[in-house]
TIGUNU-834594 format. One record per residue (C-alpha): x, y, z; residue number from 1; residue in three letters. Coordinates in steps of 0.25 Angstrom, whole numbers, plus 5000, padded with zeros to 4 digits. Layout:
! residues N
+------+------+------+------+-------+
:    u :    v :    w : romi : lumke :
+------+------+------+------+-------+
:    X :    Y :    Z :  NUM :   ala :
...
+------+------+------+------+-------+
//
This chain:
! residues 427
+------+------+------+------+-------+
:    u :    v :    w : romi : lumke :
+------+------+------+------+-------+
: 5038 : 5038 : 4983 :    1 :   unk :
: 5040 : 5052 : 4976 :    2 :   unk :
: 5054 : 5060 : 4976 :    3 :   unk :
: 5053 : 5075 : 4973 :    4 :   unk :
: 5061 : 5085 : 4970 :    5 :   unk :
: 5061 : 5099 : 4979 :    6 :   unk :
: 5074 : 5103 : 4976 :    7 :   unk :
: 5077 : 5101 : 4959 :    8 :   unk :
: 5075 : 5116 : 4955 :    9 :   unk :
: 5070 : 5109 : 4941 :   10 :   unk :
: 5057 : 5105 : 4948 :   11 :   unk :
: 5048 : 5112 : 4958 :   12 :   unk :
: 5048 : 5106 : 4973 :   13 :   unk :
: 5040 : 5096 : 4977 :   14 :   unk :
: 5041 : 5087 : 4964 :   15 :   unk :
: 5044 : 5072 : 4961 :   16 :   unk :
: 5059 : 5070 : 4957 :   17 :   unk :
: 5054 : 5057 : 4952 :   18 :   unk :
: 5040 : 5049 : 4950 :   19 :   unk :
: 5032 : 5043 : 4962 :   20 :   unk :
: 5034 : 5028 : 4963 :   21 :   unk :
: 5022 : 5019 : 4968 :   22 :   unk :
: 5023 : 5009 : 4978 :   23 :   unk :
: 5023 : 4997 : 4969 :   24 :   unk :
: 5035 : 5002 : 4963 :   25 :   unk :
: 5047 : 4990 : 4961 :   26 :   unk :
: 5057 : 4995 : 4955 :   27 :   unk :
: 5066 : 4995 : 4968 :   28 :   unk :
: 5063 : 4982 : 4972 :   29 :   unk :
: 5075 : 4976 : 4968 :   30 :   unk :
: 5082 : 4987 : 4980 :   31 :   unk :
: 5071 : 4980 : 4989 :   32 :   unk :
: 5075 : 4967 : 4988 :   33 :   unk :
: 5088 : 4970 : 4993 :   34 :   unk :
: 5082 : 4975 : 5003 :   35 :   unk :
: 5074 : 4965 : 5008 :   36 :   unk :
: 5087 : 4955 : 5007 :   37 :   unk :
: 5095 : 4965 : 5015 :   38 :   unk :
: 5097 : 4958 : 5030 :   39 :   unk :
: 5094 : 4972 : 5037 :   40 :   unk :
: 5081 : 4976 : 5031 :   41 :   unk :
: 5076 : 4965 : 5040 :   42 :   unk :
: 5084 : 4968 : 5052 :   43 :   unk :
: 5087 : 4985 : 5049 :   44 :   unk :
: 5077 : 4990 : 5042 :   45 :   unk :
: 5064 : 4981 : 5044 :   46 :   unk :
: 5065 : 4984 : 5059 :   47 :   unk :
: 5063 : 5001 : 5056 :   48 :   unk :
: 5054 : 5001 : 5042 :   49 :   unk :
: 5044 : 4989 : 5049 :   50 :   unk :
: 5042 : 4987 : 5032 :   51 :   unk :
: 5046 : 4979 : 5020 :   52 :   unk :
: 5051 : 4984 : 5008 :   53 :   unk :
: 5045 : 4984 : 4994 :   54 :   unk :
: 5050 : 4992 : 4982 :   55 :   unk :
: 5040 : 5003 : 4983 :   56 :   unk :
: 5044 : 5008 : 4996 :   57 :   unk :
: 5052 : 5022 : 4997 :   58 :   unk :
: 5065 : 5014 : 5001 :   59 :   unk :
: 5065 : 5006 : 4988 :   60 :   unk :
: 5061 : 5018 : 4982 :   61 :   unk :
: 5071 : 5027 : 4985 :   62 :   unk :
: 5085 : 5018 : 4983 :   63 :   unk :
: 5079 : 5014 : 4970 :   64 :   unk :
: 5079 : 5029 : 4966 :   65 :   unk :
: 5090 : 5032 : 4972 :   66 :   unk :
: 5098 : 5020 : 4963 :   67 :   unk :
: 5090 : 5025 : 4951 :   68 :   unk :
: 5086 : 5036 : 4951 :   69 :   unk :
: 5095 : 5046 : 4959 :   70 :   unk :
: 5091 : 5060 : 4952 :   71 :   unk :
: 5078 : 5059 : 4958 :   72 :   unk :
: 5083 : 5058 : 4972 :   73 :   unk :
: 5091 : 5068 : 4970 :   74 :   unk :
: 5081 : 5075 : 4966 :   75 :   unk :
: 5073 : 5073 : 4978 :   76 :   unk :
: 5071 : 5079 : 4990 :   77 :   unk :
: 5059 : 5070 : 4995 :   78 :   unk :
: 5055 : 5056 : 4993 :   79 :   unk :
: 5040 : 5055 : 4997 :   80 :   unk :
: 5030 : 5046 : 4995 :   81 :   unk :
: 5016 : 5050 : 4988 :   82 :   unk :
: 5010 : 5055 : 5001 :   83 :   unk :
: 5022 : 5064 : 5004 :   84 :   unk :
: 5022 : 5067 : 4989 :   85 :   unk :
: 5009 : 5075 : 4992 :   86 :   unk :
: 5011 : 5081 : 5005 :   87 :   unk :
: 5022 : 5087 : 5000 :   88 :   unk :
: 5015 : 5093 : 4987 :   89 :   unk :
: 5003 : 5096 : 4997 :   90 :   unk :
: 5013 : 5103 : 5007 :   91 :   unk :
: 5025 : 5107 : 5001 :   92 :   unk :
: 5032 : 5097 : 5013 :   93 :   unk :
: 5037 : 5083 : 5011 :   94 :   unk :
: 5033 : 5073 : 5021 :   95 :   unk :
: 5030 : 5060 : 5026 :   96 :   unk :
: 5020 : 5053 : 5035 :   97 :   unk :
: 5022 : 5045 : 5046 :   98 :   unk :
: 5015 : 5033 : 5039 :   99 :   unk :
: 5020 : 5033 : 5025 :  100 :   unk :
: 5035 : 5035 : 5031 :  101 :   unk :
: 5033 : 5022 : 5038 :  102 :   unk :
: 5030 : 5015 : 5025 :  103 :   unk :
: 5041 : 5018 : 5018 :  104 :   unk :
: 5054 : 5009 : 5024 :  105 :   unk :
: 5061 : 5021 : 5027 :  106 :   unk :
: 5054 : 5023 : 5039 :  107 :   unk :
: 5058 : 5020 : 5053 :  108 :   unk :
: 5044 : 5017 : 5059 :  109 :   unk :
: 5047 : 5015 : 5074 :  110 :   unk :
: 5055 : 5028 : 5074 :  111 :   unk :
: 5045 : 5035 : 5063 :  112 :   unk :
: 5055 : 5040 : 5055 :  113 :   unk :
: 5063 : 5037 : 5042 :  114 :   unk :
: 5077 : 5027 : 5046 :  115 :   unk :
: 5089 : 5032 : 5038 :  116 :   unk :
: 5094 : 5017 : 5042 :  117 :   unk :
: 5086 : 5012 : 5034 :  118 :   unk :
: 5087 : 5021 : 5022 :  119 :   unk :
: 5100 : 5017 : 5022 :  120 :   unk :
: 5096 : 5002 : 5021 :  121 :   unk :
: 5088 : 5006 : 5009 :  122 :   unk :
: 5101 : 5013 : 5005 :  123 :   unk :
: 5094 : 5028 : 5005 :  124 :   unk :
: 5100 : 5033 : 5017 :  125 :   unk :
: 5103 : 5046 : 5009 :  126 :   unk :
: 5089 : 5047 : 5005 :  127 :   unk :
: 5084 : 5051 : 5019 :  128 :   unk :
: 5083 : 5066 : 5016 :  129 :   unk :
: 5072 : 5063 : 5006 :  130 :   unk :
: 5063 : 5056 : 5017 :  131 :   unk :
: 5052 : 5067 : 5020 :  132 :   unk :
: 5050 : 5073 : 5036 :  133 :   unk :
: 5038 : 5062 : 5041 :  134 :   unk :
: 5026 : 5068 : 5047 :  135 :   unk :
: 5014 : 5060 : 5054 :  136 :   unk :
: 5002 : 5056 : 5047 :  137 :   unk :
: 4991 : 5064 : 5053 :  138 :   unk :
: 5002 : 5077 : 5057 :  139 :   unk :
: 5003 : 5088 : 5046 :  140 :   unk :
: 5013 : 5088 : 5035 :  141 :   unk :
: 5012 : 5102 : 5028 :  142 :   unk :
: 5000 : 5111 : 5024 :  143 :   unk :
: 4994 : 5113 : 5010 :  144 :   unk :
: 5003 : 5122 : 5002 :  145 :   unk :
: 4998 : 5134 : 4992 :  146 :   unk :
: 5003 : 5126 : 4980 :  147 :   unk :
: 4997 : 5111 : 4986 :  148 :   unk :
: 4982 : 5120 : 4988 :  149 :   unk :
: 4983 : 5126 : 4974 :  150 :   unk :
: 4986 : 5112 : 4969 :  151 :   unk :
: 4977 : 5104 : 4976 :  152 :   unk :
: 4966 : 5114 : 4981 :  153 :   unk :
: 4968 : 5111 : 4995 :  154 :   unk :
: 4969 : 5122 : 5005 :  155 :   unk :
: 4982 : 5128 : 5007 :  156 :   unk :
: 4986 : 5126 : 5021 :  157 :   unk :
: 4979 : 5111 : 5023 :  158 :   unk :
: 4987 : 5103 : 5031 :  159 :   unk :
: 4992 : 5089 : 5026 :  160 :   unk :
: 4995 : 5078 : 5034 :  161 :   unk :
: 5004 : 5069 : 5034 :  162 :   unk :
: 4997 : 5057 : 5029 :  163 :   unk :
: 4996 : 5042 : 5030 :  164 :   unk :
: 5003 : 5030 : 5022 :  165 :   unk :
: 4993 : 5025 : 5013 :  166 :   unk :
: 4991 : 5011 : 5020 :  167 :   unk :
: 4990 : 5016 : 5035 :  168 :   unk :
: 4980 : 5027 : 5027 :  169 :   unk :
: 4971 : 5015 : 5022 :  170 :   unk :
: 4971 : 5009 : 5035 :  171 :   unk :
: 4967 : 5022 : 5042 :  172 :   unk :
: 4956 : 5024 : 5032 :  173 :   unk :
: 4953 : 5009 : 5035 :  174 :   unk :
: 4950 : 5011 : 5049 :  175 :   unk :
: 4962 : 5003 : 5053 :  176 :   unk :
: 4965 : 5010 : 5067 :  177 :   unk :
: 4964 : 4994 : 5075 :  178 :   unk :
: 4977 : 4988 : 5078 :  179 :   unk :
: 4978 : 4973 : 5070 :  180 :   unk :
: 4964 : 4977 : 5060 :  181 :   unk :
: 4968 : 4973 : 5046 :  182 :   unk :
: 4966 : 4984 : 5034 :  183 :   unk :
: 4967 : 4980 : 5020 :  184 :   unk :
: 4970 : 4990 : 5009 :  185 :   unk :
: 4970 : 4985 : 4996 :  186 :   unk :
: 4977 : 4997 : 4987 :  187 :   unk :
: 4989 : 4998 : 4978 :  188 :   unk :
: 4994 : 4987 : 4989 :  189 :   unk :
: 4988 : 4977 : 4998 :  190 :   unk :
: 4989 : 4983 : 5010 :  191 :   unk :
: 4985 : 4974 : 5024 :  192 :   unk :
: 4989 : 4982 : 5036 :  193 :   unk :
: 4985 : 4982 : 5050 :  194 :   unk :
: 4987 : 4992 : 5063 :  195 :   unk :
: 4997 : 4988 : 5075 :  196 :   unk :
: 5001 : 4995 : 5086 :  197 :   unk :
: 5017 : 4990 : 5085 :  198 :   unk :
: 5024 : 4990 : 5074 :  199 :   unk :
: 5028 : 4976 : 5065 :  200 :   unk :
: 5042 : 4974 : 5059 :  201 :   unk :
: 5041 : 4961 : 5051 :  202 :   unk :
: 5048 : 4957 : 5039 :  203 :   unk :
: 5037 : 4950 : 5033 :  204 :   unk :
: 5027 : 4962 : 5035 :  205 :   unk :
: 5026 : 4974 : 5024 :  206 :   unk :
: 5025 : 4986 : 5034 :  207 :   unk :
: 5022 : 4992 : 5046 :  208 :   unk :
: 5020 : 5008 : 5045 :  209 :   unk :
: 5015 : 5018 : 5055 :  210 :   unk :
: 5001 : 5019 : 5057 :  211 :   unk :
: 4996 : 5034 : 5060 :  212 :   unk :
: 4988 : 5032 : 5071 :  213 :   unk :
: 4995 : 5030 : 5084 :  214 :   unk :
: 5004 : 5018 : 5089 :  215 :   unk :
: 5001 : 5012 : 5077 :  216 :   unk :
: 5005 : 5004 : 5064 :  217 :   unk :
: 5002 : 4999 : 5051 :  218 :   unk :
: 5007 : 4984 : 5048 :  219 :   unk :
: 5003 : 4983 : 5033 :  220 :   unk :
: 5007 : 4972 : 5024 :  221 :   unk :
: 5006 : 4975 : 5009 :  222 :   unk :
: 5009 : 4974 : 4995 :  223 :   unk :
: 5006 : 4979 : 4982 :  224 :   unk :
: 4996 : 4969 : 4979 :  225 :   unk :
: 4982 : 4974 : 4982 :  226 :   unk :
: 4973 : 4981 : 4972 :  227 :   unk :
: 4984 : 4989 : 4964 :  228 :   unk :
: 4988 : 4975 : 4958 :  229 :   unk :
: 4975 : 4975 : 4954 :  230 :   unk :
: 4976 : 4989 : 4946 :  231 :   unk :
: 4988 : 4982 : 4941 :  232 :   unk :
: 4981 : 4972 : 4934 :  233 :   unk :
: 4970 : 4981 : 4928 :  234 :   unk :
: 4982 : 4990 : 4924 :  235 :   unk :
: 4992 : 4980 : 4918 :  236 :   unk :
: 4982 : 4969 : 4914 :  237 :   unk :
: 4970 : 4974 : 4910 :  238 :   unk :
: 4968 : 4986 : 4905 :  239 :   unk :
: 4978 : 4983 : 4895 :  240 :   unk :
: 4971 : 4969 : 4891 :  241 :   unk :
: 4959 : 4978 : 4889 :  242 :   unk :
: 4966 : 4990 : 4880 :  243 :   unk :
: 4971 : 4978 : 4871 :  244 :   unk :
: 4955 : 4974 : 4869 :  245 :   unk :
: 4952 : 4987 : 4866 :  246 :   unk :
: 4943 : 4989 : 4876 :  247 :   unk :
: 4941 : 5003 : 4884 :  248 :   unk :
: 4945 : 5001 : 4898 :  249 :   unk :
: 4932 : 5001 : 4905 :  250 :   unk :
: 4934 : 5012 : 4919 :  251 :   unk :
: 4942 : 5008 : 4933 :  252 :   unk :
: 4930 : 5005 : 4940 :  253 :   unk :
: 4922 : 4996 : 4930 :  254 :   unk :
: 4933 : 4989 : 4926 :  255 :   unk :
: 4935 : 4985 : 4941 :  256 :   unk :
: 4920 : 4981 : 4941 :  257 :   unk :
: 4923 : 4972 : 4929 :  258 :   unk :
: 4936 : 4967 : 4936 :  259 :   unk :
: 4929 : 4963 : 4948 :  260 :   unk :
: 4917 : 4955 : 4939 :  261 :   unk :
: 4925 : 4948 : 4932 :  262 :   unk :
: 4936 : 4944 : 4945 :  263 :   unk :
: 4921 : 4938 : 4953 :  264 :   unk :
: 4915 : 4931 : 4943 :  265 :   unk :
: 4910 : 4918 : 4947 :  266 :   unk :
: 4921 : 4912 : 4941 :  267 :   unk :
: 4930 : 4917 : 4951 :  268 :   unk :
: 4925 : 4913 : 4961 :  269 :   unk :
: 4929 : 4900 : 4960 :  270 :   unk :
: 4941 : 4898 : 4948 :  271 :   unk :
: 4953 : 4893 : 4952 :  272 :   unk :
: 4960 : 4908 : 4952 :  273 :   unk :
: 4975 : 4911 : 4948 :  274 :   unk :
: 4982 : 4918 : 4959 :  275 :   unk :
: 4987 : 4932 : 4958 :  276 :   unk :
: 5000 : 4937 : 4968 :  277 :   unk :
: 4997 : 4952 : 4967 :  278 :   unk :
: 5011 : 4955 : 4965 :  279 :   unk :
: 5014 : 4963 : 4954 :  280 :   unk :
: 5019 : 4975 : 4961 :  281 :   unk :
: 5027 : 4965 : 4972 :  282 :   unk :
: 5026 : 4961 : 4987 :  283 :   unk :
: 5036 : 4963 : 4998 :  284 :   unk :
: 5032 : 4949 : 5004 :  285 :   unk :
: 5035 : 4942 : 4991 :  286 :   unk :
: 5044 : 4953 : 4985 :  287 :   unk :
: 5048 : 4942 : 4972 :  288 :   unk :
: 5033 : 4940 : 4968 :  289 :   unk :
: 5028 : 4945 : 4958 :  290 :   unk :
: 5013 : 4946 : 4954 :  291 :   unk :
: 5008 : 4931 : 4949 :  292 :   unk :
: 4995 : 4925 : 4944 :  293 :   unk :
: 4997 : 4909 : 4945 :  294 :   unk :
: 4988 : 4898 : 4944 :  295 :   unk :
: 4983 : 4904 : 4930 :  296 :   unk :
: 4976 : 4893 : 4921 :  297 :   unk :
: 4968 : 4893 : 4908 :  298 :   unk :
: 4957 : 4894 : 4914 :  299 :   unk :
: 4961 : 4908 : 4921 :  300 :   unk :
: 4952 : 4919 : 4915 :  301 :   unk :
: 4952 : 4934 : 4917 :  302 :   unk :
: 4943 : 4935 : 4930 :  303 :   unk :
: 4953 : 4924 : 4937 :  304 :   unk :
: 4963 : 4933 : 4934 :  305 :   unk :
: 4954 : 4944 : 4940 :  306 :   unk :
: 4951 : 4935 : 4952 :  307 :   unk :
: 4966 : 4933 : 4955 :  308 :   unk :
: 4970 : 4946 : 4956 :  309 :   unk :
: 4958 : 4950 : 4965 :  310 :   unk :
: 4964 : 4938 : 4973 :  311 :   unk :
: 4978 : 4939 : 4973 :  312 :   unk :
: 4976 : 4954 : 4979 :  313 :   unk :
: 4968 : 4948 : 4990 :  314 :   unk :
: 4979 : 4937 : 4992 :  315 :   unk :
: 4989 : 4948 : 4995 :  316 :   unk :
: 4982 : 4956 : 5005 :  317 :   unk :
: 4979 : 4940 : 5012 :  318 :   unk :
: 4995 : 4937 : 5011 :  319 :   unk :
: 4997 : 4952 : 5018 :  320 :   unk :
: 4986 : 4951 : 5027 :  321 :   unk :
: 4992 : 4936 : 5031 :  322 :   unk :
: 5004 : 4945 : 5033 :  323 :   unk :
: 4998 : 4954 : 5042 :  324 :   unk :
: 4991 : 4944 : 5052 :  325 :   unk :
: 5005 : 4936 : 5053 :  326 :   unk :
: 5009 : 4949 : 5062 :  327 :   unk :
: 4996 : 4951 : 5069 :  328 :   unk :
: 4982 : 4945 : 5070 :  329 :   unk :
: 4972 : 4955 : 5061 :  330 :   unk :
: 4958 : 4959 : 5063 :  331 :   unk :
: 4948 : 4950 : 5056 :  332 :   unk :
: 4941 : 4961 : 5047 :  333 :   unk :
: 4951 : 4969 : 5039 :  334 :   unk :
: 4947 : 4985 : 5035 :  335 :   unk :
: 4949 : 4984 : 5019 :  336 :   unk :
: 4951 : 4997 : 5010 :  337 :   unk :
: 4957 : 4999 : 4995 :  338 :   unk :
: 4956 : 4996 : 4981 :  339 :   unk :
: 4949 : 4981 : 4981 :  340 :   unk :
: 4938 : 4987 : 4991 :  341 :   unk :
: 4931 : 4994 : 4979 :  342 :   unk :
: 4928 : 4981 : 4975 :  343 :   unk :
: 4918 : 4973 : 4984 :  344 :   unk :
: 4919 : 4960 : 4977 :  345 :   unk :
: 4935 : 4961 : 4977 :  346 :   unk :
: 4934 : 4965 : 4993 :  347 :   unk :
: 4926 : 4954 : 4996 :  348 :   unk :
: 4934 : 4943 : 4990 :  349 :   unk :
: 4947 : 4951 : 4998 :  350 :   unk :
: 4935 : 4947 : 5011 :  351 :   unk :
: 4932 : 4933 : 5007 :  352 :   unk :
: 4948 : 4930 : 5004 :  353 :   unk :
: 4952 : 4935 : 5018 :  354 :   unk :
: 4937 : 4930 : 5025 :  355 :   unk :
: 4941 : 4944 : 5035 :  356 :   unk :
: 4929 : 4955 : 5034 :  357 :   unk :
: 4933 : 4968 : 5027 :  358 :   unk :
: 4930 : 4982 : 5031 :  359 :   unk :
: 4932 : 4989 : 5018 :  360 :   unk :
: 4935 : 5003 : 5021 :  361 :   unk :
: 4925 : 5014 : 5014 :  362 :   unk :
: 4934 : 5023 : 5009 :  363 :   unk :
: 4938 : 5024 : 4994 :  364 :   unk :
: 4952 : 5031 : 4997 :  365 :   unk :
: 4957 : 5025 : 5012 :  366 :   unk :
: 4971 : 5030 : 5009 :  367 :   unk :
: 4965 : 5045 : 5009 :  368 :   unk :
: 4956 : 5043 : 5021 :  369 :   unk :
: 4967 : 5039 : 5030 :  370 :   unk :
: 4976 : 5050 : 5027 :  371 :   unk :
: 4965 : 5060 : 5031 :  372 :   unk :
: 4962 : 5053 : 5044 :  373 :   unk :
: 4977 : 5058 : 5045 :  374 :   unk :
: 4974 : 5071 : 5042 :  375 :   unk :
: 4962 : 5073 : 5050 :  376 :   unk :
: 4972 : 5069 : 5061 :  377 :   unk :
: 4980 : 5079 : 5057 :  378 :   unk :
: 4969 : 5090 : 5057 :  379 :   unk :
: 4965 : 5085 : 5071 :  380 :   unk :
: 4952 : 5081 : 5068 :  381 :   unk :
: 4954 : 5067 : 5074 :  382 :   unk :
: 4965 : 5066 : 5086 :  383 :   unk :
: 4973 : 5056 : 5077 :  384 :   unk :
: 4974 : 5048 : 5065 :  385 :   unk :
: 4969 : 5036 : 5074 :  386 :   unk :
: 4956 : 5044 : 5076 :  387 :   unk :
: 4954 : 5050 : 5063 :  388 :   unk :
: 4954 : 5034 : 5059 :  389 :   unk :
: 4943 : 5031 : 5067 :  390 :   unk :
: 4936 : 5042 : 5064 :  391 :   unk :
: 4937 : 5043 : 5050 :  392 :   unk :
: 4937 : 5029 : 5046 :  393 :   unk :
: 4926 : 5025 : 5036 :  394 :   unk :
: 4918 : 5015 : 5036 :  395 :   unk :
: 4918 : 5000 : 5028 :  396 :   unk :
: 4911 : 4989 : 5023 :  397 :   unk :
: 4913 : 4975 : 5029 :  398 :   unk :
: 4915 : 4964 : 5021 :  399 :   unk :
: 4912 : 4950 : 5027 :  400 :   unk :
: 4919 : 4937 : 5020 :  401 :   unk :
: 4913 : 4926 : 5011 :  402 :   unk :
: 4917 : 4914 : 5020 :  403 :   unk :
: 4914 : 4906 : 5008 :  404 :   unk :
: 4924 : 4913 : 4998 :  405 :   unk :
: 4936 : 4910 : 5008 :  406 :   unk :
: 4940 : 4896 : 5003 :  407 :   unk :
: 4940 : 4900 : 4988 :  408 :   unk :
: 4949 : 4912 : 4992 :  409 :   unk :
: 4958 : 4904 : 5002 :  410 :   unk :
: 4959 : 4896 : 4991 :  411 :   unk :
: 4965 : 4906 : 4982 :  412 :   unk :
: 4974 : 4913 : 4992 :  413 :   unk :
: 4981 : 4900 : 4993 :  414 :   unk :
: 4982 : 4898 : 4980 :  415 :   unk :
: 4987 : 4912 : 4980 :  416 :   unk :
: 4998 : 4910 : 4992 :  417 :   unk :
: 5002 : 4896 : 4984 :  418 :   unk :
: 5005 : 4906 : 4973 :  419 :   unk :
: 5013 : 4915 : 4982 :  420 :   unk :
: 5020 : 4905 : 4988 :  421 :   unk :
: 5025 : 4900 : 4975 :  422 :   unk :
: 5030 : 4914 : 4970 :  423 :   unk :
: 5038 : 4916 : 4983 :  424 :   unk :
: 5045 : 4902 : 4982 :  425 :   unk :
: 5049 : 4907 : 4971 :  426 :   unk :
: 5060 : 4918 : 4979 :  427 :   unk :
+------+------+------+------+-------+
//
């Protein structure tokens, strides 16, 4: 979520009145717990948002500003997320999509259009005058300005579309235009989501948002718990264990390779593992739990560790996935995309622990793919974004499962559930 001033005379239009906050942002949890307790959240607002609530989202977002940190919203004049952010730096007009709108809680997504009533829920009815005008995915949302072409290099003039939400962009880019097909996207968040022609409003699901093709929509289940929590360890853990041997960190890319040796060593295909709950940056199914390693034991080196984490990840895309095929029976095969498909040996255990074939998607930024099938829709070089899906899709490799790797991983996952299950008796 940015907020940016256009009107402070001290500053000139179109910049932040106060720094971007990421999506694994918790500081307004406290705001969403009250929330989620609240009796008409599940009979008023559910019903209209078809979404839970976490702490990042723009609702939580913008009553914890508006509690703390009042100047810059009144300092505002918009309240955008990054997407918008660049639009309007692109086209001198703030806007935003269809598909990113739907994902924010403030959106009413039978009607397409923000609710004031549950605005006021959130207790920022007054705030509606910062929600920017909504334009669809694949319609144009300004042009290139002089000032953006001299920026950038662009050409003044180029039109810009309106865009897509990150995860209904994956799946685009993924080739997710069947109804019930399973996509797995494995980012920042694990994100498991599927196509349907009605929409799903269940309290026990994370969201359903507006696809951009037609009469469609996106039933995702997520968390941040996919492969940021494993940038979090290498970040946190370490990196800093390796500056206090007073060794030279070695580059991204090899120290990945040396992750990845030492996390399939014989050894850990076999030892009795700690389980990992990825939770470090929280989970609206389980909103008390925290991240947890259990069943450690003297015997628990560095590459169990390792093994754990690579495990624990896969674990929560299971638990969402299980999630998922509670509300719909899902295609066998799952088209797979993101961060843990630059690594075979860590994309193959994700096979052999969910014993379903993998398409992993060949395409290095899926996100940008999809947004460009929406602008070629746009420049009508394909009659919609559903055509410019098919057409532009690219291709994949198929990953078949190890039938003999299921029992040691089913093994493990119920460890891992037995771990959960003991964190959430716990509420």
């Amino acid at each position: 979520m940015n907020h940016h001033r256009v009107h402070d005379p001290g500053r000139r239009p179109g910049r932040p009145a106060y720094n971007a906050i990421i999506s694994t942002d918790e500081r307004a949890e406290p705001l969403v717990e009250d929330w989620r307790k609240d009796p008409r959240f599940i009979t008023d607002v559910l019903p209209r948002t078809a979404q839970s609530l976490w702490p990042g989202q723009p609702p939580a977002l913008l009553s914890w500003l508006k509690r703390h940190r009042p100047e810059a919203i009144e300092r505002s004049r918009w309240a955008l997320l990054a997407s918008g952010f660049v639009r309007m730096r692109l086209t001198g007009q703030a806007t935003n999509n269809v598909s990113d709108a739907s994902g924010t809680s403030l959106f009413n997504v039978s009607q397409r259009e923000y609710d004031t009533d549950v605005m006021n829920f959130y207790g920022i009815g007054d705030l509606a005058h910062l929600m920017p005008p909504v334009v669809g995915s694949d319609q144009q949302a300004g042009t290139v300005t002089p000032q953006a072409a001299a920026e950038t290099g662009l050409a003044p003039g180029t039109p810009v579309a309106g865009g897509v939400f990150d995860i209904s962009s994956s799946a685009l880019a993924s080739g997710l235009v069947e109804m019930n097909r399973l996509a797995i996207v494995t980012g920042t968040w694990s994100i498991n989501e599927f196509v349907s022609s009605t929409p799903v409003v269940d309290p026990d699901l994370f969201m359903t948002s507006i696809y951009p093709t037609p009469d469609a929509w996106l039933i995702t289940e997520g968390s941040p718990t996919s492969a940021g929590v494993f940038e979090w360890f290498i970040n946190s853990i370490l990196s800093p264990a390796m500056e206090l041997s007073g060794h030279e960190l070695p580059s991204r890319q090899k120290l990945y390779k040396l992750i990845n040796e030492v996390a399939f060593s014989t050894h850990t295909e076999y030892s009795d593992i700690p389980s990992f709950l990825p939770f470090v940056f929280g989970n609206s199914a389980y909103p008390t739990v925290r991240g947890v390693f259990s069943r450690i034991q003297a015997s628990t080196g560095l590459a169990d560790i390792l093994r754990s984490i690579y495990e624990g990840i896969i674990f929560s895309h299971m638990d969402h996935i299980a999630r998922l095929e509670r509300i719909q029976p899902l295609s066998e095969e799952a088209v797979f995309t993101g961060g843990i498909a630059n690594s075979p040996e860590w994309t193959q255990m994700f096979c052999d622990a969910t014993q379903r074939p993998l398409h992993v998607v060949q395409v290095k930024e899926a996100g940008t793919l999809g947004t460009v099938m929406a602008a070629a829709a746009m420049l009508g070089e394909y009659s919609s974004v559903l055509e410019a899906a098919k057409e532009m899709a690219p291709g994949y490799r198929e990953l078949i499962p190890d039938p003999a790797k299921a029992g040691l991983l089913t093994d493990h996952y119920g460890a891992w559930r037995e771990t959960l299950s003991k964190e959430t008796s716990h509420d």
